[in-house]
C-alpha positions in Angstrom: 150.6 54.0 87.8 151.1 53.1 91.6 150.2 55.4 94.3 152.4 55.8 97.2 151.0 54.9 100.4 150.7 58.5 102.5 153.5 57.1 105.0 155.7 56.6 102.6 155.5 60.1 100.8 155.2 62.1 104.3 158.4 60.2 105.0 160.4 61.0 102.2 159.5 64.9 102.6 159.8 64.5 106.0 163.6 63.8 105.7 164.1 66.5 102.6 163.0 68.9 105.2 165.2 67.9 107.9 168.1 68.8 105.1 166.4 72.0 104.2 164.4 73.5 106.9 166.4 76.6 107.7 166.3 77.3 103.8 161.8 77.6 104.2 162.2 80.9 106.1 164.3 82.6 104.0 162.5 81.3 101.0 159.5 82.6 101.6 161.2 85.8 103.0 162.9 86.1 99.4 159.3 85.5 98.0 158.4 89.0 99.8 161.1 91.0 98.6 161.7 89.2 94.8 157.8 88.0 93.8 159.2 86.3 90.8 160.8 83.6 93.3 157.3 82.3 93.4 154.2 82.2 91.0 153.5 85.3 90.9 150.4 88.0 89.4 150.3 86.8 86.3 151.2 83.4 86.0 154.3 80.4 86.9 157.7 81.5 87.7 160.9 80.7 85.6 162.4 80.5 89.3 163.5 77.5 91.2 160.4 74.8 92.5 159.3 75.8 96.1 160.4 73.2 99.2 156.9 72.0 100.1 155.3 72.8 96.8 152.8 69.4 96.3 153.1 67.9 92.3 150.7 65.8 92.5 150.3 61.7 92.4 149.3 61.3 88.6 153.0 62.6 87.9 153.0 62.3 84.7 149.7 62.2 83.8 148.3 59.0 82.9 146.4 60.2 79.5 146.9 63.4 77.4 145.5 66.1 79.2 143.1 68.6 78.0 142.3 70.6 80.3 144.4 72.1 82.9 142.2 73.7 85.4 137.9 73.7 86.1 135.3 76.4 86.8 132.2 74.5 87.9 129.3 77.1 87.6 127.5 75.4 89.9 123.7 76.5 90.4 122.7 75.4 93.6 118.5 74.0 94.3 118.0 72.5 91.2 117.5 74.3 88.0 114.6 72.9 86.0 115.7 71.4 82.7 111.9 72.1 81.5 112.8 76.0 81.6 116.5 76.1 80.6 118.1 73.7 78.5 115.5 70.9 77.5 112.7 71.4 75.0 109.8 69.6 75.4 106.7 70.3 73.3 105.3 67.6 74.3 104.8 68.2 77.9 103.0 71.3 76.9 100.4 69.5 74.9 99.7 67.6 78.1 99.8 70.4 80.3 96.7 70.2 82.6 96.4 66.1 81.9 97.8 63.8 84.4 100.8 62.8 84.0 100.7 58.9 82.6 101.2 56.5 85.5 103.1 54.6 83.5 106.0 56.9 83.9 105.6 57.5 87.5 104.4 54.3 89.0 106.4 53.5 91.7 109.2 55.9 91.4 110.2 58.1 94.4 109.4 61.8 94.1 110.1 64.3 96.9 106.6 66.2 98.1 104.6 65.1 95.5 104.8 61.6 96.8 101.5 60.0 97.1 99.3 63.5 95.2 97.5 63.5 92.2 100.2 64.6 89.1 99.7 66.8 86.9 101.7 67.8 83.6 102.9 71.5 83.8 104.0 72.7 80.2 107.6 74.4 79.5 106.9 78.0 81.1 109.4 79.6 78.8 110.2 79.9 74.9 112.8 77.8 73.3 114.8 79.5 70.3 117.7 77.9 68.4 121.1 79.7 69.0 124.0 80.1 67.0 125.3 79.1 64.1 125.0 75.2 65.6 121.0 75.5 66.3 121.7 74.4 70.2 117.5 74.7 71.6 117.1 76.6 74.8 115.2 78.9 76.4 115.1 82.2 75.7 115.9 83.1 79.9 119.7 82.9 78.2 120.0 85.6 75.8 123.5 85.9 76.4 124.1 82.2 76.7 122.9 81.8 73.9 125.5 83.8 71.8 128.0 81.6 72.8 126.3 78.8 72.3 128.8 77.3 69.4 131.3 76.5 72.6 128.4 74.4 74.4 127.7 71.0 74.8 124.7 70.9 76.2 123.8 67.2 78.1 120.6 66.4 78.1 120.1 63.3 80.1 121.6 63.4 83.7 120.5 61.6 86.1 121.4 61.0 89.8 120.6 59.4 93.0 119.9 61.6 95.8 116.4 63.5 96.0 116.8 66.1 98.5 119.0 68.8 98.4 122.0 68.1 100.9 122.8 64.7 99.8 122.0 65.6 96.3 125.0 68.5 97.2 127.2 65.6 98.2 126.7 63.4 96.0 127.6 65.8 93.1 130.2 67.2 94.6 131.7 63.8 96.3 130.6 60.6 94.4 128.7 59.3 97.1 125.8 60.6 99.7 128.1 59.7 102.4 129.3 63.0 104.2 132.8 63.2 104.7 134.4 62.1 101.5 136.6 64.5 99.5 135.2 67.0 97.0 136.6 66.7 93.3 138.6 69.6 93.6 140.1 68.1 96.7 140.7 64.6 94.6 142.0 66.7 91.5 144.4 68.8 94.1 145.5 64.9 95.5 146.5 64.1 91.6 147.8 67.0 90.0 148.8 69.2 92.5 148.2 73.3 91.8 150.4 75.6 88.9 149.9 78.4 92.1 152.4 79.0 94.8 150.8 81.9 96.5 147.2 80.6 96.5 145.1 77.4 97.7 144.6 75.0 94.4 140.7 74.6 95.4 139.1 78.2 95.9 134.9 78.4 96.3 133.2 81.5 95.1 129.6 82.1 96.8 126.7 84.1 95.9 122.9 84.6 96.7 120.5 84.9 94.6 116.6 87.0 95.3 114.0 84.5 93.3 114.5 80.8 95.1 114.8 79.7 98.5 118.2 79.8 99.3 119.1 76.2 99.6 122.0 76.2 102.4 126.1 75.3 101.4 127.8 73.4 103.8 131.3 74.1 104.0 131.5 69.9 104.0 131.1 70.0 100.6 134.4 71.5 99.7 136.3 69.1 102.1 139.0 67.1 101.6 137.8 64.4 103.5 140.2 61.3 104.1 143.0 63.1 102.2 145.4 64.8 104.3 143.8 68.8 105.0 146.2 70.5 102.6 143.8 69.7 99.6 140.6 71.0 101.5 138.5 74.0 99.1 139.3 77.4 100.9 136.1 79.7 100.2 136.7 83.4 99.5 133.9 86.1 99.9 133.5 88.5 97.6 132.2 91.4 100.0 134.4 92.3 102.9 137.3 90.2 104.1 138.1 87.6 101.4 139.3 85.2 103.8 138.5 85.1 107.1 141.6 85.5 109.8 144.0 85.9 107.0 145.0 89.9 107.7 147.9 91.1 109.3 147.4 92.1 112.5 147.2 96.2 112.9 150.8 97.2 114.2 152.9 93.9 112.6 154.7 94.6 110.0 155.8 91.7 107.1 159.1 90.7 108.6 158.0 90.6 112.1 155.5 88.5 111.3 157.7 86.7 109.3 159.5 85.5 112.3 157.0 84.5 114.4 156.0 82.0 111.6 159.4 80.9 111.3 159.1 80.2 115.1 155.8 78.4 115.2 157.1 76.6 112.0 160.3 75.4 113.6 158.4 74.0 116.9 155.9 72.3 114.3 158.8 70.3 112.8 160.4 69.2 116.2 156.6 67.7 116.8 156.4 66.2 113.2 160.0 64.7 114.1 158.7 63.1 117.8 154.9 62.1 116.5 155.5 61.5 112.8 152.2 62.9 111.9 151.0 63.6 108.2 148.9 66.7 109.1 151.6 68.5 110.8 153.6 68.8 107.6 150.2 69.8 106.1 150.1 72.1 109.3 153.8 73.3 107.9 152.9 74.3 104.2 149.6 75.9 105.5 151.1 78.3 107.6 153.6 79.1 104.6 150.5 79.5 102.2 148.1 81.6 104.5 151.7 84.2 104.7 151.6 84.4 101.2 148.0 85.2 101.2 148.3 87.8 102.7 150.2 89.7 99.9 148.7 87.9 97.1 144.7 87.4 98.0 144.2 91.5 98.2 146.3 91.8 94.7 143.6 88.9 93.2 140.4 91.2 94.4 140.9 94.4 93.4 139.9 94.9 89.7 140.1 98.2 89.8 143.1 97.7 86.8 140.7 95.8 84.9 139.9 97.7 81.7 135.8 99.2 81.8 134.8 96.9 78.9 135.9 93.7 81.0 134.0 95.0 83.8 131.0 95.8 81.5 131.2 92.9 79.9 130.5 91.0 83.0 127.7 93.6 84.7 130.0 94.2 87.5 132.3 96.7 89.0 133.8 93.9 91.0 133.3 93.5 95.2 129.3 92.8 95.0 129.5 89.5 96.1 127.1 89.2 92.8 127.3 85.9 90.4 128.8 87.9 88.0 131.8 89.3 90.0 132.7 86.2 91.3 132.7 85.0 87.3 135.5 87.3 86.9 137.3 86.5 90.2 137.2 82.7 88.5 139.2 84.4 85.4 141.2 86.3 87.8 142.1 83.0 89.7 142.5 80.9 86.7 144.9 82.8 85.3 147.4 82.6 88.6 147.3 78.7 88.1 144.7 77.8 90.9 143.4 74.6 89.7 139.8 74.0 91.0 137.4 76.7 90.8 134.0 76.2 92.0 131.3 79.1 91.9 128.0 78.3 93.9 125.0 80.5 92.8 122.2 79.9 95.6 118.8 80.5 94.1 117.6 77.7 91.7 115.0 76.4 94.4 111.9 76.7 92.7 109.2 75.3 94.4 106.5 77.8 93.1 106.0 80.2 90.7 108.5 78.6 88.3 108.1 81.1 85.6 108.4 84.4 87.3 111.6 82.7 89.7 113.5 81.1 86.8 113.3 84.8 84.8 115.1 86.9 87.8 117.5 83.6 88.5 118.8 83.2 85.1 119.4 87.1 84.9 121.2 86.6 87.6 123.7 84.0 85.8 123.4 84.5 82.2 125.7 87.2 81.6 128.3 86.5 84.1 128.5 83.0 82.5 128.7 84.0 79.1 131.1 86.8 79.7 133.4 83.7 81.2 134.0 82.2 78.3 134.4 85.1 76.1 136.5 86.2 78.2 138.5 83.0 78.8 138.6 82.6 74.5 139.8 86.3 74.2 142.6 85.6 76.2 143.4 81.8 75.0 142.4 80.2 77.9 139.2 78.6 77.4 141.2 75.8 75.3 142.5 74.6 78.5 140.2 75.8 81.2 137.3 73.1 81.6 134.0 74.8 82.4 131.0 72.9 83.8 127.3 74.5 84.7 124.7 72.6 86.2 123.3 71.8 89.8 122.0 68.7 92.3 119.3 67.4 90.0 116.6 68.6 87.9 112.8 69.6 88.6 109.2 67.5 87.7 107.5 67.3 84.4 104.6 67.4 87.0 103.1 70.7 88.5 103.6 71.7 91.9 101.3 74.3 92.0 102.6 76.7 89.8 106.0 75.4 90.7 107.7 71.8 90.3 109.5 69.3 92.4 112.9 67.8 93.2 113.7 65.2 90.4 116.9 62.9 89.4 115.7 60.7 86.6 117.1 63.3 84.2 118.3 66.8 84.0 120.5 69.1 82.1 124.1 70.3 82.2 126.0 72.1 80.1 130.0 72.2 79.5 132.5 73.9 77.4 136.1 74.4 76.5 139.0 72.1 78.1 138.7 69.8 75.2 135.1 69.5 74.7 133.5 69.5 71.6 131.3 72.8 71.4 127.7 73.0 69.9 126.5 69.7 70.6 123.9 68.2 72.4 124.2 64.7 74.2 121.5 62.7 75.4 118.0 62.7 75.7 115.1 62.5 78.3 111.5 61.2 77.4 109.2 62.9 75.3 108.0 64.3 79.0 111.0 65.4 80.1 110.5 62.5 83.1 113.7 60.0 82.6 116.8 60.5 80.2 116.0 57.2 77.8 118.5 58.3 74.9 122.5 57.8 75.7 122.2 58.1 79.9 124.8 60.1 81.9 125.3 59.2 85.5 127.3 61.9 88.0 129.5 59.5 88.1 130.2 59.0 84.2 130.4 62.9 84.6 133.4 62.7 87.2 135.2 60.3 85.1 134.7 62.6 81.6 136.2 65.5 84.1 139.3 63.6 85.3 139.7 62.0 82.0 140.1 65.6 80.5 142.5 66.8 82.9 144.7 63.6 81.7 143.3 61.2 84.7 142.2 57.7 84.5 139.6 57.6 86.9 140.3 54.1 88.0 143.6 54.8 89.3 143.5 58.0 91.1 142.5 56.2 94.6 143.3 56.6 98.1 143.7 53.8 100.8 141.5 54.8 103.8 140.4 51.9 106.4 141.6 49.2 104.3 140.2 49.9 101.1 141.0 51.9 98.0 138.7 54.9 97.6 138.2 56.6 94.6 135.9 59.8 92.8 133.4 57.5 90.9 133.6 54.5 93.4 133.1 51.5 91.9 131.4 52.5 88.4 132.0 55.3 85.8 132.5 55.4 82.0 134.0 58.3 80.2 131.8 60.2 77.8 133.9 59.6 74.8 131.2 61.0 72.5 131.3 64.8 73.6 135.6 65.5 73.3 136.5 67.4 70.8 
């Protein structure tokens, strides 16, 4: 499938709106008073297709898609694998040896560079769960009733050590700050099912038992592509998004025409300069006026029935893990098509035991409530989920802790066409490298895209003379975990 070049595309909307530009006003207007004119509460409108509404460059798709829309748990510092997801009884035998040189010999590790290694054993029980027999630890109680819908992938690996470009790299492709996020790449190609909210929203929380690696609002950036398909963060606690209330004293229709104003003097400048990101600065202005009206109506839960809210551990408006698990349900169901939830508290430099216990209380039934939820409702078949962090943690003590690692770590995903209670891949018998069926971040992005009906190698972007894409120059599509 050929991409348009950006000129050409802003040209050809450029000219539909010189045709239709006193129509945007009044359409939106008409949005206020008739919400089924746009996408509305509950989901798409039967209504006629908004003026600047984006469909997306992979139109049609260029596979069968799978999955319609993400919710990337993501756990942010580095979960260890050796406490979560990836049993190791051999490392406990060991534990208190040194760790064999012939793993470690001149391979780069973060602070234990250079000291004497030392094998720490698993600090937590493994148990089989579900009717599948998935291993994990027993942190996930409630995780592990819905372990049938896992696939649980065992051998990760990466190429950044230390947090922030680890962050990056995850989230971008490449340690290179600056580059679009997924969920800006997957907004690019398939544009968003929601009218009245951004396609990319991030969900923060902040977790008591690790040290609250920092989240840099870079990693949710669209980069090269034009601002439009930028992530948009809400807060949970206080003003979702910042800057977006009315003003005390205007009322809807005043302010109504002071954005038809600034709107009409932003199209006499796209007219004179011919610049991309003023019609970006166009549909923006049209978005953030429908966000006003529809952003309050996604946070309150207060009609949410009292076993959804139990079900999660949340009354909603916490700014908890576990409320923003529900917002993710909330937010999936009005069409938005990247979701991306960061839980901040998976740096676990000491004390690895006691940390890892609080942490995964934090997550585990907010995360399993997600998919029950999403299944109870028919969802979950086309709502991808993905759980996992930056990298993994050291087979090798650090103290009573362990250290930043990216030979190989765990993830887990479900729904969206994946093929639930499995396991994929292997690390060593140490937990040091994955040795059995290896999966790179960028195999990872590919599987993702693929599932959402995207050939990896043909969702790019020319930027500075060369075609830019997710997974670079590499990526193979993990053909062994689709259902």
């Amino acid at each position: 499938m050929k991409v348009f070049e950006p000129t050409i595309r802003q040209q050809t909307r450029r000219a539909f709106l010189n045709s239709a530009s006193t129509s945007l006003g009044s359409l939106a207007l008409a949005s206020l008073l008739n919400p089924r004119c746009l996408v509305g509460a509950t989901g798409p409108s039967s209504g006629p297709p908004q003026l600047d509404k984006w469909r997306g460059v992979v139109n049609p798709p260029h596979l069968r898609p799978r999955a319609n829309r993400v919710i990337y748990l993501y756990m942010a510092g580095g979960p260890s694998h050796l406490e979560t997801f990836d049993y190791k009884p051999k490392l406990a035998e060991m534990s208190g040896k040194p760790m064999p040189e012939s793993f470690t010999a001149g391979q780069p590790i973060a602070q234990l560079q250079g000291q004497k290694l030392t094998c720490l054993a698993p600090q937590h029980k493994f148990e089989r769960y579900g009717s599948s027999g998935q291993m994990m630890a027993s942190v996930f109680p409630e995780i592990g009733k819905v372990a049938d819908e896992l696939c649980i992938i065992r051998s990760l690996h990466t190429e950044a050590i230390n947090h922030d470009p680890a962050h990056t790299f995850m989230n971008t492709g490449t340690t290179i700050s600056g580059r679009p996020a997924m969920g800006s790449w997957l907004s690019y190609g398939l544009g968003s099912d929601c009218d009245n909210l951004p396609g990319f929203v991030v969900l923060t929380s902040l977790g008591k038992f690790g040290q609250a690696q920092p989240i840099a609002s870079r990693q949710w950036h669209s980069g090269f592509l034009p601002s439009r398909f930028q992530g948009v963060e809400f807060r949970s606690k206080g003003d979702p998004v910042l800057y977006v209330s009315r003003p005390s004293g205007v009322n809807p229709r005043q302010q109504r025409d002071v954005v038809d104003s600034v709107q009409a003097l932003n199209r006499i400048h796209e007219q004179a300069v011919d610049d991309p990101e003023i019609a970006t600065r166009i549909s923006q202005y049209e978005m953030a006026f429908r966000m006003q009206s529809s952003v309050p109506e996604l946070m309150d839960v207060s009609n949410e029935p009292a076993s959804i809210l139990e079900m999660y551990g949340t009354q909603g408006g916490d700014g908890s893990f576990a409320a923003n698990c529900l917002l993710a349900r909330r937010l999936a169901e009005r069409g938005v098509r990247f979701i991306q939830l960061y839980h901040r508290d998976w740096d676990h430099h000491g004390d690895v035991k006691g940390n890892i216990t609080g942490t995964a209380k934090e997550v585990d039934r907010g995360a399993a409530a997600l998919i029950r939820d999403l299944n109870e409702r028919g969802l979950l078949d086309d709502t991808l989920i993905v759980y996992g962090g930056e990298f993994g943690r050291t087979p090798m003590a650090q103290g009573n802790g362990r250290d930043h690692h990216i030979k190989g770590f765990s993830m887990w995903m479900a729904g969206g066409g994946i093929k639930g209670g499995i396991s994929y891949g292997n690390t060593d018998e140490l937990g040091y490298a994955a040795v059995e069926n290896p999966v790179h971040v960028h195999d990872l992005h590919a599987t993702i895209l693929h599932l959402l009906g995207i050939d990896h190698t043909k969702l790019t972007y020319r930027f500075q003379g060369r075609d830019f894409r997710l997974t670079d120059v590499s990526g193979n599509v993990v053909t062994a975990i689709l259902a």
